[in-house]
N, CA, C and O atoms as a GROMACS GRO file, in nm:
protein
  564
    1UNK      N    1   0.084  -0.117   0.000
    1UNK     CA    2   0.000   0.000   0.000
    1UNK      C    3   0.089   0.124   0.000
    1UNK      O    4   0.189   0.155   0.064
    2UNK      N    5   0.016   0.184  -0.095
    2UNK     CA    6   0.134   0.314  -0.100
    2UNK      C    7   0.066   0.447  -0.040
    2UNK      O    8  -0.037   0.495  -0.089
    3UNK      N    9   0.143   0.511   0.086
    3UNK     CA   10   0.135   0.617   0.134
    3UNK      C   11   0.161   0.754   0.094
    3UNK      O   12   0.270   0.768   0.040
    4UNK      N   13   0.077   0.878   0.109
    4UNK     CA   14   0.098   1.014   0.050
    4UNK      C   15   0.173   1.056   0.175
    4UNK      O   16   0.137   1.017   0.286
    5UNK      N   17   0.307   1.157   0.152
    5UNK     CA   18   0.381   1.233   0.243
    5UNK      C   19   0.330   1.346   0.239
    5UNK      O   20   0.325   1.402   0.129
    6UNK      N   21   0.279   1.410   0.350
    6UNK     CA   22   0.214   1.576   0.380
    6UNK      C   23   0.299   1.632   0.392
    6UNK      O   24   0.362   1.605   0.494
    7UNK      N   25   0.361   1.748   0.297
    7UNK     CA   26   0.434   1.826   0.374
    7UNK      C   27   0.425   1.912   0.492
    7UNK      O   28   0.316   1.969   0.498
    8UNK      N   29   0.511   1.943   0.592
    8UNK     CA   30   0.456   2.015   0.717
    8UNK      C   31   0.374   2.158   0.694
    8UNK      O   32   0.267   2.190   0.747
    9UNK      N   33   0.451   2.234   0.603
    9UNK     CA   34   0.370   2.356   0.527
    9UNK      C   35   0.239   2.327   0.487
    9UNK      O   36   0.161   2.422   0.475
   10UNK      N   37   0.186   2.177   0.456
   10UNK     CA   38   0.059   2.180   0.390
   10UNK      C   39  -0.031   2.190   0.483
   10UNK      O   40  -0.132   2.260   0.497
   11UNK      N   41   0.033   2.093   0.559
   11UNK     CA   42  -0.074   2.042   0.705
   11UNK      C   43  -0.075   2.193   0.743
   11UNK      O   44  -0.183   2.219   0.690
   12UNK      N   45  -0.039   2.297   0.789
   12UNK     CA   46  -0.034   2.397   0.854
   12UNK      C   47  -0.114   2.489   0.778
   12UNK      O   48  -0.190   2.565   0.839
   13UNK      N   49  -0.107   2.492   0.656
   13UNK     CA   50  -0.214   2.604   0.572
   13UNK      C   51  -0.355   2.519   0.598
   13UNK      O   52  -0.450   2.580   0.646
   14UNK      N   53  -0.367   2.395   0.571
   14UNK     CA   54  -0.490   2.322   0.603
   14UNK      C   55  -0.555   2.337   0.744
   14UNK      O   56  -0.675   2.332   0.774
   15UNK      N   57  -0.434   2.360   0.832
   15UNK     CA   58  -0.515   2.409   0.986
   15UNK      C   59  -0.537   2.527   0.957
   15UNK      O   60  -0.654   2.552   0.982
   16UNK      N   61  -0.477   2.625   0.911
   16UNK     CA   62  -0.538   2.735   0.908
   16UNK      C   63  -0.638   2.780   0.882
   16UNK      O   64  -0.702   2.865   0.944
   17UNK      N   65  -0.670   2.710   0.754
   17UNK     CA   66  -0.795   2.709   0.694
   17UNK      C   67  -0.935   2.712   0.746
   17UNK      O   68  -1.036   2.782   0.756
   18UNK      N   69  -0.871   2.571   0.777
   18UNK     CA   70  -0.991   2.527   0.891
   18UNK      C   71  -1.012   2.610   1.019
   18UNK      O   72  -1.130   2.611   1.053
   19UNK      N   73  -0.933   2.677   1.096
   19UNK     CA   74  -0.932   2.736   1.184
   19UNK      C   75  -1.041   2.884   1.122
   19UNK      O   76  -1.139   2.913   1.190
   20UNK      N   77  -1.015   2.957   1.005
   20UNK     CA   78  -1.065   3.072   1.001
   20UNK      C   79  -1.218   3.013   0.911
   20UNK      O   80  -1.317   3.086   0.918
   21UNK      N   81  -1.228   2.889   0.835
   21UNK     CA   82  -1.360   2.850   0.823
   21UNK      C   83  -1.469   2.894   0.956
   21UNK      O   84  -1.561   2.975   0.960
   22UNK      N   85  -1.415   2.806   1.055
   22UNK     CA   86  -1.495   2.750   1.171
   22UNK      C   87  -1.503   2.865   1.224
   22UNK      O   88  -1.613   2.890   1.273
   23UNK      N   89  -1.407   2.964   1.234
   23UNK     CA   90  -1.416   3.126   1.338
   23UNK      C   91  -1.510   3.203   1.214
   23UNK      O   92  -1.600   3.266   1.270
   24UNK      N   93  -1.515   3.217   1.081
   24UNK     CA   94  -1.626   3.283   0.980
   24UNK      C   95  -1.765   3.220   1.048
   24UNK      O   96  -1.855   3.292   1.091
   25UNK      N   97  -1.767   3.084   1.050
   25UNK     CA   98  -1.913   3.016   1.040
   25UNK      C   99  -1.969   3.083   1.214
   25UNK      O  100  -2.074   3.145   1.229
   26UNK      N  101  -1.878   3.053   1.317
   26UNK     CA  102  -1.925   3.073   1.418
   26UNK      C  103  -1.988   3.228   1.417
   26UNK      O  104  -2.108   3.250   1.435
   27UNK      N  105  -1.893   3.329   1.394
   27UNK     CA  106  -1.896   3.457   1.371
   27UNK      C  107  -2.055   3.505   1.289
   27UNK      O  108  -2.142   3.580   1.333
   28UNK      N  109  -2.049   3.423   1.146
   28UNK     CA  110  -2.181   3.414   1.064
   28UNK      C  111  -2.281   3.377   1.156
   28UNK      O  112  -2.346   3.476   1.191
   29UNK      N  113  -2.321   3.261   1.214
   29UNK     CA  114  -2.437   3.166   1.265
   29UNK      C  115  -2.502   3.260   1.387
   29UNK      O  116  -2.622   3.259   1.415
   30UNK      N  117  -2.381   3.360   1.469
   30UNK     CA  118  -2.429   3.446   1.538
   30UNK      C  119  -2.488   3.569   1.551
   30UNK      O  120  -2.559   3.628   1.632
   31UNK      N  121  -2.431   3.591   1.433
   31UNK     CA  122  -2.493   3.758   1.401
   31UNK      C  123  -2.614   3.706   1.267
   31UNK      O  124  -2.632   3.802   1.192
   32UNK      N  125  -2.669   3.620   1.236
   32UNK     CA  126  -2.769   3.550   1.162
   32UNK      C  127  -2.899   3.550   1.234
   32UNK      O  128  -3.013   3.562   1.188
   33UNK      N  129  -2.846   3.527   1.398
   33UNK     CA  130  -2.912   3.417   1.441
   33UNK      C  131  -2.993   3.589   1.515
   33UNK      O  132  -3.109   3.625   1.535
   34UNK      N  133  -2.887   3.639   1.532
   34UNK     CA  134  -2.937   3.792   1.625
   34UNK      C  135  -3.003   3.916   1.542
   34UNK      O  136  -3.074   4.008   1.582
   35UNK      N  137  -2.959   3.886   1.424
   35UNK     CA  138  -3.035   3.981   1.327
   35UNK      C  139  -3.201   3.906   1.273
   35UNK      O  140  -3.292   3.971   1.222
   36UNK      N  141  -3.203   3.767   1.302
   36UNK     CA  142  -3.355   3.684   1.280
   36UNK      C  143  -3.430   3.719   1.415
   36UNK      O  144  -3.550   3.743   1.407
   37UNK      N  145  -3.366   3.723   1.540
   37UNK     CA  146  -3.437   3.745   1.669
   37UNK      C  147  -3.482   3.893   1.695
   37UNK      O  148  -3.577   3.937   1.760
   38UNK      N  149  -3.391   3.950   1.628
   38UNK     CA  150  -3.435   4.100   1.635
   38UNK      C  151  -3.528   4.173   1.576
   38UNK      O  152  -3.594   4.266   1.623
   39UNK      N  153  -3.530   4.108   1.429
   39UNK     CA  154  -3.677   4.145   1.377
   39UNK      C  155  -3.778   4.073   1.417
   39UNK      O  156  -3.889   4.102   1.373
   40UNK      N  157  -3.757   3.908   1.558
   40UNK     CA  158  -3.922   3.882   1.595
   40UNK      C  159  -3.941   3.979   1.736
   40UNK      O  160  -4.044   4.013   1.794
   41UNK      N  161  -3.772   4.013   1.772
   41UNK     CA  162  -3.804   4.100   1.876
   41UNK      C  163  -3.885   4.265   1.853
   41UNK      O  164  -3.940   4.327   1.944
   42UNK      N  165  -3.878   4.301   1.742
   42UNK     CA  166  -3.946   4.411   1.732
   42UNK      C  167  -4.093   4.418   1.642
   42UNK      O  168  -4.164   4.504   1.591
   43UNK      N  169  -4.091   4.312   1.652
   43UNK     CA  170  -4.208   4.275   1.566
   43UNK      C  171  -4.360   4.292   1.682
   43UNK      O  172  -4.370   4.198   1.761
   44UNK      N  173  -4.446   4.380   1.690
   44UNK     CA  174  -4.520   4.393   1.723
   44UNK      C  175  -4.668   4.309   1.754
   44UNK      O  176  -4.777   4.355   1.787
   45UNK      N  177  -4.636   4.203   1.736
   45UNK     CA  178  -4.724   4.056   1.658
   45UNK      C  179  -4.699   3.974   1.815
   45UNK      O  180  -4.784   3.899   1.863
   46UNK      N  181  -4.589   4.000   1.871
   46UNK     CA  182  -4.541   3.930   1.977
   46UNK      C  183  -4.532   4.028   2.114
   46UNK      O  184  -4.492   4.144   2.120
   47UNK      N  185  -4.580   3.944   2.218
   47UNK     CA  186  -4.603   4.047   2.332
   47UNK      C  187  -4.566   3.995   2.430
   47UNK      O  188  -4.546   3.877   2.401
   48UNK      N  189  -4.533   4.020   2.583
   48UNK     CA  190  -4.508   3.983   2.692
   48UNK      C  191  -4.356   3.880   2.687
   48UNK      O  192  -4.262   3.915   2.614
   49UNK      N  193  -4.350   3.777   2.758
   49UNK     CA  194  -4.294   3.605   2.763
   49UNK      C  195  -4.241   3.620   2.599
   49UNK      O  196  -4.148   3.695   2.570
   50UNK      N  197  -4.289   3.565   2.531
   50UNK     CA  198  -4.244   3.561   2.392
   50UNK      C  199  -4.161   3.662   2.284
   50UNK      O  200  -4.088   3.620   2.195
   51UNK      N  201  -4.195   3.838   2.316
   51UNK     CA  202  -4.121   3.920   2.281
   51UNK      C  203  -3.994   3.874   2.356
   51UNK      O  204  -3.888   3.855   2.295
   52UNK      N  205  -4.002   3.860   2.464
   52UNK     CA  206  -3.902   3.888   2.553
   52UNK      C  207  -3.758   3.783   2.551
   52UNK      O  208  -3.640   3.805   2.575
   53UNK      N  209  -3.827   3.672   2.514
   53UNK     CA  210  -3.752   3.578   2.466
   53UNK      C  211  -3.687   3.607   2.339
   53UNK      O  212  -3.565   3.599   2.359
   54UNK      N  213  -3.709   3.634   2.232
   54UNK     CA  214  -3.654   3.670   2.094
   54UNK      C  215  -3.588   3.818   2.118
   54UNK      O  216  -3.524   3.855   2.019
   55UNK      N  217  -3.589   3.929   2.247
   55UNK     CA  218  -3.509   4.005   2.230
   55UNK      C  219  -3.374   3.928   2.350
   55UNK      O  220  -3.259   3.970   2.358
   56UNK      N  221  -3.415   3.846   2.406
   56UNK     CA  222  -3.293   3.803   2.497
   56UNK      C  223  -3.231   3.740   2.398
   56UNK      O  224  -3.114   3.778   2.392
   57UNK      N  225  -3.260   3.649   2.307
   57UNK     CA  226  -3.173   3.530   2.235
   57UNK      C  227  -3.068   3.648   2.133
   57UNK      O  228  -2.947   3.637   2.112
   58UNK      N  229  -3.161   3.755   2.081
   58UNK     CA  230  -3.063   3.837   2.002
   58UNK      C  231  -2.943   3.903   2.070
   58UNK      O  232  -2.835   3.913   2.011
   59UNK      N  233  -2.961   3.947   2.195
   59UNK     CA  234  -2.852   4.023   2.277
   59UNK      C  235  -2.758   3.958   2.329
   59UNK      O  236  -2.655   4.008   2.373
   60UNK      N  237  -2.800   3.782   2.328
   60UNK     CA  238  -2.702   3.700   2.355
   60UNK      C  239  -2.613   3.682   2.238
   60UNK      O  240  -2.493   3.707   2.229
   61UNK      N  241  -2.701   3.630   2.144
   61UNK     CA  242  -2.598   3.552   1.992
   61UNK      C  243  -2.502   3.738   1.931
   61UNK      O  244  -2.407   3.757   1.856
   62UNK      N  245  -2.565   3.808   1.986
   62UNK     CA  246  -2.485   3.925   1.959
   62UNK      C  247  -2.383   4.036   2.073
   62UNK      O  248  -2.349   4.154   2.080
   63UNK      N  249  -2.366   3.904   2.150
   63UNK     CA  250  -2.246   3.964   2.234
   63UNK      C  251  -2.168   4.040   2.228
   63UNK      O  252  -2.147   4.150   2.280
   64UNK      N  253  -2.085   3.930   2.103
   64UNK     CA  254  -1.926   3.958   2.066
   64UNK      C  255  -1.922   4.118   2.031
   64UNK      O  256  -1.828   4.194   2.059
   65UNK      N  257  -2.045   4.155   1.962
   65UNK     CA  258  -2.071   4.264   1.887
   65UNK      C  259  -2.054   4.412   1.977
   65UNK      O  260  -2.026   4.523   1.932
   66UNK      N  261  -2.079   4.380   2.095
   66UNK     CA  262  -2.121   4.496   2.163
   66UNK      C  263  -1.929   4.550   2.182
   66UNK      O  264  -1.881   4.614   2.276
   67UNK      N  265  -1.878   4.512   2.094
   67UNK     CA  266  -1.715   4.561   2.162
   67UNK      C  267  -1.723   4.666   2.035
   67UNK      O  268  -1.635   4.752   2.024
   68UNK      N  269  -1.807   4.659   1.960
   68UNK     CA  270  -1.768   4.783   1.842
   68UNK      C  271  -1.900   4.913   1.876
   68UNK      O  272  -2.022   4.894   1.864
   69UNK      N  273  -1.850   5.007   1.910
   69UNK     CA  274  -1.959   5.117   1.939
   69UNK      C  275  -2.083   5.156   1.876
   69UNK      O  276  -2.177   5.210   1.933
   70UNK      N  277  -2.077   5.120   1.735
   70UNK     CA  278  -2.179   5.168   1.658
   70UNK      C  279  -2.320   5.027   1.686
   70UNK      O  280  -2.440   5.003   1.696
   71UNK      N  281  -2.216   4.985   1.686
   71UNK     CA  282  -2.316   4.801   1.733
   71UNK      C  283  -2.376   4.814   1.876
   71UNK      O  284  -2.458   4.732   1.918
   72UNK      N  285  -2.336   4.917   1.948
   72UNK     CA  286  -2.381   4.863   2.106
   72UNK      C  287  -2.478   5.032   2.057
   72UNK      O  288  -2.545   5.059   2.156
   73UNK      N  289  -2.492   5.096   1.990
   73UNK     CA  290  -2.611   5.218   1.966
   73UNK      C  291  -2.695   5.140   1.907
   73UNK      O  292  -2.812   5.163   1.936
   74UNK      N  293  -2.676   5.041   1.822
   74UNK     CA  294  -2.776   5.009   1.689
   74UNK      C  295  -2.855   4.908   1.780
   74UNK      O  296  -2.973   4.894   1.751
   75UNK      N  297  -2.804   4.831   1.888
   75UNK     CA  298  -2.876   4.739   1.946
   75UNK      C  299  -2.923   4.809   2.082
   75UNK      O  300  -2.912   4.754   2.191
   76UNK      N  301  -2.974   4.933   2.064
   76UNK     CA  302  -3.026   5.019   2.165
   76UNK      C  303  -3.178   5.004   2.163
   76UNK      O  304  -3.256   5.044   2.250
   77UNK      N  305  -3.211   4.928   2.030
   77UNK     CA  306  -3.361   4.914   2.009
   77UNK      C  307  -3.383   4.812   2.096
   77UNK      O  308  -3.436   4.822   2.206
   78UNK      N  309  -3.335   4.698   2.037
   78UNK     CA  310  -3.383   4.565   2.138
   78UNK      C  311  -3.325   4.604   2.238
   78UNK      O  312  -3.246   4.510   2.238
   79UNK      N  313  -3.294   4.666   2.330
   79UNK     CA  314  -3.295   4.696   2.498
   79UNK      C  315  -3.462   4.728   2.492
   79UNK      O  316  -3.559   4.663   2.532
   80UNK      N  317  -3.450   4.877   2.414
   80UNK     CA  318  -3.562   4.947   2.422
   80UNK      C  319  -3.675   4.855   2.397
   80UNK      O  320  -3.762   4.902   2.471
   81UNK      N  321  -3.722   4.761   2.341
   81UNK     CA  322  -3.816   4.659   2.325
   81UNK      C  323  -3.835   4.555   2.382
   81UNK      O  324  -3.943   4.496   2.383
   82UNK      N  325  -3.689   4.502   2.461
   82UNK     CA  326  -3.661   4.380   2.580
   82UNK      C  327  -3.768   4.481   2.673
   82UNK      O  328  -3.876   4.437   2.712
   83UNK      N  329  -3.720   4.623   2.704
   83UNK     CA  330  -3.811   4.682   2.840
   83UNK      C  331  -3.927   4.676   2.792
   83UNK      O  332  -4.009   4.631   2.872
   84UNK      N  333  -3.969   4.705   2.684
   84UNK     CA  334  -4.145   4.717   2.672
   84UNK      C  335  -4.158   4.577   2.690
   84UNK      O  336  -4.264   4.554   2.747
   85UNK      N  337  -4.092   4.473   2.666
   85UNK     CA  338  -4.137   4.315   2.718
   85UNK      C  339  -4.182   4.301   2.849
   85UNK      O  340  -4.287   4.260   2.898
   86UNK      N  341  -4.083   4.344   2.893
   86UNK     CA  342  -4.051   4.321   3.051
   86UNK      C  343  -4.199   4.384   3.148
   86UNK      O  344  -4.269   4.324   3.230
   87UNK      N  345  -4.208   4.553   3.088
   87UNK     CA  346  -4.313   4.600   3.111
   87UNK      C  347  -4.458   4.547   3.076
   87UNK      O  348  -4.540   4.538   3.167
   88UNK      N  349  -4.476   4.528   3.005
   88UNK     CA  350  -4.615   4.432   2.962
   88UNK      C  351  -4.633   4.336   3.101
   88UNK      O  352  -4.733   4.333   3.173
   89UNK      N  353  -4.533   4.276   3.116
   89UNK     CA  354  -4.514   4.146   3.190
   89UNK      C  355  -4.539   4.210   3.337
   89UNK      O  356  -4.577   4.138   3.429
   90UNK      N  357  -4.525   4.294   3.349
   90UNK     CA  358  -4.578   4.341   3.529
   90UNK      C  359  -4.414   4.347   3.615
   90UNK      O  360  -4.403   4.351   3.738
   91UNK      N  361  -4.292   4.346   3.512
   91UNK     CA  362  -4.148   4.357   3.568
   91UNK      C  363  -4.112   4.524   3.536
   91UNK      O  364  -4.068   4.565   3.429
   92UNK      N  365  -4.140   4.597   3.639
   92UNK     CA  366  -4.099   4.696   3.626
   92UNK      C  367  -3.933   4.740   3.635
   92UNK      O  368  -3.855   4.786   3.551
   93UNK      N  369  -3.924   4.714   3.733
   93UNK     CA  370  -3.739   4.719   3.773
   93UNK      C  371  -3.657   4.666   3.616
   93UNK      O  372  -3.600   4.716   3.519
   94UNK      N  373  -3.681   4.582   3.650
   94UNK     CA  374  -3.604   4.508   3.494
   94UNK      C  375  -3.665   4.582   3.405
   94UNK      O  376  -3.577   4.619   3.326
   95UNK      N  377  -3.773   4.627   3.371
   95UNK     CA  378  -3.814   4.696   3.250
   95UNK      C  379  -3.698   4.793   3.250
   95UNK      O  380  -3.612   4.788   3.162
   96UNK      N  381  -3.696   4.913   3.382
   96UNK     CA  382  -3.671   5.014   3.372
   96UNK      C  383  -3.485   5.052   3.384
   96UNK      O  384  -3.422   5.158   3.380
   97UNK      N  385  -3.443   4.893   3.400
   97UNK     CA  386  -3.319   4.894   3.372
   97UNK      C  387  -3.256   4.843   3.232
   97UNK      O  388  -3.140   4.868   3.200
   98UNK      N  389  -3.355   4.762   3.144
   98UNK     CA  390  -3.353   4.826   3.011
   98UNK      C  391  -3.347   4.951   2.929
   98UNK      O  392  -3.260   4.991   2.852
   99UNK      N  393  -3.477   5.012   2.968
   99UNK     CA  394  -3.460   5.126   2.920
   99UNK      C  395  -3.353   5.187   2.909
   99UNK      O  396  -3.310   5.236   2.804
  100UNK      N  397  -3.269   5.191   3.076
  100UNK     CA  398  -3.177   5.301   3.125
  100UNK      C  399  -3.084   5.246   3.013
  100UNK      O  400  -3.019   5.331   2.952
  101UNK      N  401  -3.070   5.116   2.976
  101UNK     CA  402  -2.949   5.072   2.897
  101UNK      C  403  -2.989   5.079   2.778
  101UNK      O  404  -2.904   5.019   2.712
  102UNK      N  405  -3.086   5.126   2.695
  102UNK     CA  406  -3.176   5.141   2.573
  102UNK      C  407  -3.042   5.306   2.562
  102UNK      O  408  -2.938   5.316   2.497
  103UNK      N  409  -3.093   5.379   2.634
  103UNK     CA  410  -3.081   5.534   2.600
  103UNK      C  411  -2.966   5.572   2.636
  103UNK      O  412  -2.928   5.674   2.578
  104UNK      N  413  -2.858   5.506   2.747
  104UNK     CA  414  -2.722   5.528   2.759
  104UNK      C  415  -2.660   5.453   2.631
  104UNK      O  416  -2.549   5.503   2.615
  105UNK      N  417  -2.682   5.352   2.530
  105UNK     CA  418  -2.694   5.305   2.413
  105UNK      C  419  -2.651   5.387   2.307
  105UNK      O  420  -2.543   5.416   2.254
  106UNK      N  421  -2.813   5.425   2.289
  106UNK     CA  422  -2.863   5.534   2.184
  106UNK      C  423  -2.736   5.678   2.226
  106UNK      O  424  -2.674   5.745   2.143
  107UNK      N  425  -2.732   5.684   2.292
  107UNK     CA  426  -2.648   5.821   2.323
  107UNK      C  427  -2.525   5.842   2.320
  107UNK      O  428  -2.471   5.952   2.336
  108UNK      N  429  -2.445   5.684   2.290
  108UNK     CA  430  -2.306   5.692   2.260
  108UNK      C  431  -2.239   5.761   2.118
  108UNK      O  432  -2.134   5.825   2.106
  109UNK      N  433  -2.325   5.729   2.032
  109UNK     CA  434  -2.287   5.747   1.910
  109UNK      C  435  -2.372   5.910   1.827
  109UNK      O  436  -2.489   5.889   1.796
  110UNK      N  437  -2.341   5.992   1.809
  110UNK     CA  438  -2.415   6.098   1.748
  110UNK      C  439  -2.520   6.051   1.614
  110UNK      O  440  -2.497   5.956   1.539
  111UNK      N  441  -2.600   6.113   1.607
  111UNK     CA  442  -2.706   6.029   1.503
  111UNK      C  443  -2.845   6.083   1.590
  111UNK      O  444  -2.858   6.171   1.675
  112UNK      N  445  -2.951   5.978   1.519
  112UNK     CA  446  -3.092   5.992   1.510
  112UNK      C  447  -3.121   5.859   1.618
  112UNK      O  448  -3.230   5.805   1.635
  113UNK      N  449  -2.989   5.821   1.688
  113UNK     CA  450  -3.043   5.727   1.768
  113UNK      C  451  -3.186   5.737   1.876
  113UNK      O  452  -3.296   5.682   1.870
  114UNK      N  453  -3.140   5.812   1.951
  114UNK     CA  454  -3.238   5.836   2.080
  114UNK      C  455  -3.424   5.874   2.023
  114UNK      O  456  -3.535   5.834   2.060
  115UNK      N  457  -3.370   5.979   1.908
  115UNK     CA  458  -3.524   6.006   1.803
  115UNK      C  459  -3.543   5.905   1.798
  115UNK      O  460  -3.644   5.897   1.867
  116UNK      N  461  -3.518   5.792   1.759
  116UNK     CA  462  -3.561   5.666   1.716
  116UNK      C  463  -3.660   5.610   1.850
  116UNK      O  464  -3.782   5.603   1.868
  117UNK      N  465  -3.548   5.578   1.927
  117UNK     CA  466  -3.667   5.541   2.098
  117UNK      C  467  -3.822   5.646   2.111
  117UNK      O  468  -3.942   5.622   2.119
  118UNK      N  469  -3.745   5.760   2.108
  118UNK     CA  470  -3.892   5.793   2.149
  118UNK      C  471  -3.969   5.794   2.027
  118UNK      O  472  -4.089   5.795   2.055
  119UNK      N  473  -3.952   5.794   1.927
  119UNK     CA  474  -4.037   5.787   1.786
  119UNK      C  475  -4.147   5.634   1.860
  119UNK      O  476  -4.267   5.634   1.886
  120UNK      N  477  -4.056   5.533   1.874
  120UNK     CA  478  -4.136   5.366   1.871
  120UNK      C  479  -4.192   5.371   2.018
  120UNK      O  480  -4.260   5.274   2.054
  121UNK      N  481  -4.172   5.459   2.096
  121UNK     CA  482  -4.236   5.446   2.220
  121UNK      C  483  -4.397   5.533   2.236
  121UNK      O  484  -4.492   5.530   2.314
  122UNK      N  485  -4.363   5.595   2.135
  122UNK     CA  486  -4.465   5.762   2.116
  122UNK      C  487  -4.569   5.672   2.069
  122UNK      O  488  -4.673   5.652   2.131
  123UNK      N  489  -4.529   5.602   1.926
  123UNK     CA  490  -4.620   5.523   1.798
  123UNK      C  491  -4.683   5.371   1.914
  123UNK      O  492  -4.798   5.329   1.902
  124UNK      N  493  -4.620   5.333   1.978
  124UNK     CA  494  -4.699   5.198   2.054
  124UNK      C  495  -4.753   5.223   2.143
  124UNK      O  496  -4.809   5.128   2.196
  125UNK      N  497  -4.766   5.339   2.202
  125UNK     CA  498  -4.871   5.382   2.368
  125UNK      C  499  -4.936   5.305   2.462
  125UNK      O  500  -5.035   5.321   2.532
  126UNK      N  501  -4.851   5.213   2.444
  126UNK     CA  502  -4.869   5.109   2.568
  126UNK      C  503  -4.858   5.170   2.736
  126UNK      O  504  -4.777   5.223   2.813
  127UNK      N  505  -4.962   5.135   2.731
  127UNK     CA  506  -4.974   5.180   2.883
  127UNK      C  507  -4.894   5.179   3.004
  127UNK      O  508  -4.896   5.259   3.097
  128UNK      N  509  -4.802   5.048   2.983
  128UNK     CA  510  -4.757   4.984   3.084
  128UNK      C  511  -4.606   5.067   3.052
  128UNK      O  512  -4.563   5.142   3.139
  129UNK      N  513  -4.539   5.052   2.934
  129UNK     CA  514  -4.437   5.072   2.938
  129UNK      C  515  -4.376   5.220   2.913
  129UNK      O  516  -4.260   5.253   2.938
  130UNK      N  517  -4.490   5.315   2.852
  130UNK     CA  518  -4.500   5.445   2.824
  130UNK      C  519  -4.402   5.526   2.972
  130UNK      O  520  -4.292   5.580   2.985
  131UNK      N  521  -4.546   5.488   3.080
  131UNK     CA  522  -4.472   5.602   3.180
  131UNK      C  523  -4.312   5.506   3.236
  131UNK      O  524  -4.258   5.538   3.342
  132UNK      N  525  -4.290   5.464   3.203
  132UNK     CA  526  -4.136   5.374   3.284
  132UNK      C  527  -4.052   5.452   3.182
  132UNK      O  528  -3.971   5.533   3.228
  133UNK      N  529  -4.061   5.440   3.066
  133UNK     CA  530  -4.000   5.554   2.946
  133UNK      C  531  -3.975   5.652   3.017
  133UNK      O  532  -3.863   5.661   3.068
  134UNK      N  533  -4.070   5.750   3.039
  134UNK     CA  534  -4.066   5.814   3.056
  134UNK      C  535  -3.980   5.871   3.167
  134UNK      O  536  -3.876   5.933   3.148
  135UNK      N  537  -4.042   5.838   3.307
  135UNK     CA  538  -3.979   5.851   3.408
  135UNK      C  539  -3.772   5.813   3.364
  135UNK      O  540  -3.679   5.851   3.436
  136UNK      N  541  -3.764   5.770   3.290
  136UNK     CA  542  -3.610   5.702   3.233
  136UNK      C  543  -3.601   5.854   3.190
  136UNK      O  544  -3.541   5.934   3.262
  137UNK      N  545  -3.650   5.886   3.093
  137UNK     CA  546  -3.590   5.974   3.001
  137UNK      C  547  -3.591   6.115   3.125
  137UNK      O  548  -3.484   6.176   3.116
  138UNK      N  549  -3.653   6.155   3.198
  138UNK     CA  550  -3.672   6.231   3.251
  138UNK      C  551  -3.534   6.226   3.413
  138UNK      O  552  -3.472   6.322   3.457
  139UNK      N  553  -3.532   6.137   3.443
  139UNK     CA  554  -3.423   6.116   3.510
  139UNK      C  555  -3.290   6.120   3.454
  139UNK      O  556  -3.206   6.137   3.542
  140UNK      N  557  -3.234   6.107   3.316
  140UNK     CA  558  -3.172   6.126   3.282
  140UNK      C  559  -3.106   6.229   3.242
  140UNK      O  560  -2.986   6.245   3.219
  141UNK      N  561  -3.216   6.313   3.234
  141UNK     CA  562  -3.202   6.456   3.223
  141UNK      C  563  -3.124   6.520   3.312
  141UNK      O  564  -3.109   6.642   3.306
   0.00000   0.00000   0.00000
């Protein structure tokens, strides 16, 4: 039986390979998985328990992300929509420590961030989560 000799250079580009495959796919499968949860997290169709779940799974699979600044403003919504979860649900505290992390978020980066919160908070007038907004935005002041 006749054997193939690997050269050591080959084997080593072949780990490499494989190494930056598996770090792309992981990298891909997560920010896939957080950009699918984020549109059921803001999806209005879903309320209480169930919003709340699809904005937690996104803030998880999008961890890694929060080390680049523009990423930890852009994911200022799903805070802001984890709290209207939370609020629905009769969790005020936790709502209202979303928020606080919704709008310290929104406020890192210059832009139309923060307009944005109160734009989707103004347009859903939910009862529950309106005045906790509020009282946020007003303390912050």
């Amino acid at each position: 039986m006749n054997t193939v000799d690997i050269p050591p250079r080959s084997r080593m580009k072949t780990w490499a390979y494989t190494v930056f495959i598996i770090a792309f796919l992981c990298l891909w499968l997560s920010g896939m998985t957080a950009g699918l949860m984020a549109g059921a997290c803001r999806n209005d169709r879903y309320e209480g328990e169930k919003k709340l779940r699809f904005c937690n799974i996104s803030l998880t699979a999008a961890a890694w992300m929060r080390l680049l600044p523009v990423e930890r403003t852009k994911r200022s919504i799903i805070h802001l929509e984890r709290g209207i979860a939370l609020a629905q649900m009769g969790r005020n505290d936790e709502a209202i420590a979303a928020f606080k992390t919704a709008l310290q978020d929104a406020r890192e980066k210059r832009g139309s961030w923060e307009k944005r919160l109160h734009q989707r908070m103004v347009a859903l007038k939910d009862p529950h989560a309106l005045p906790l907004w509020v009282s946020v935005v007003q303390a912050a002041e």
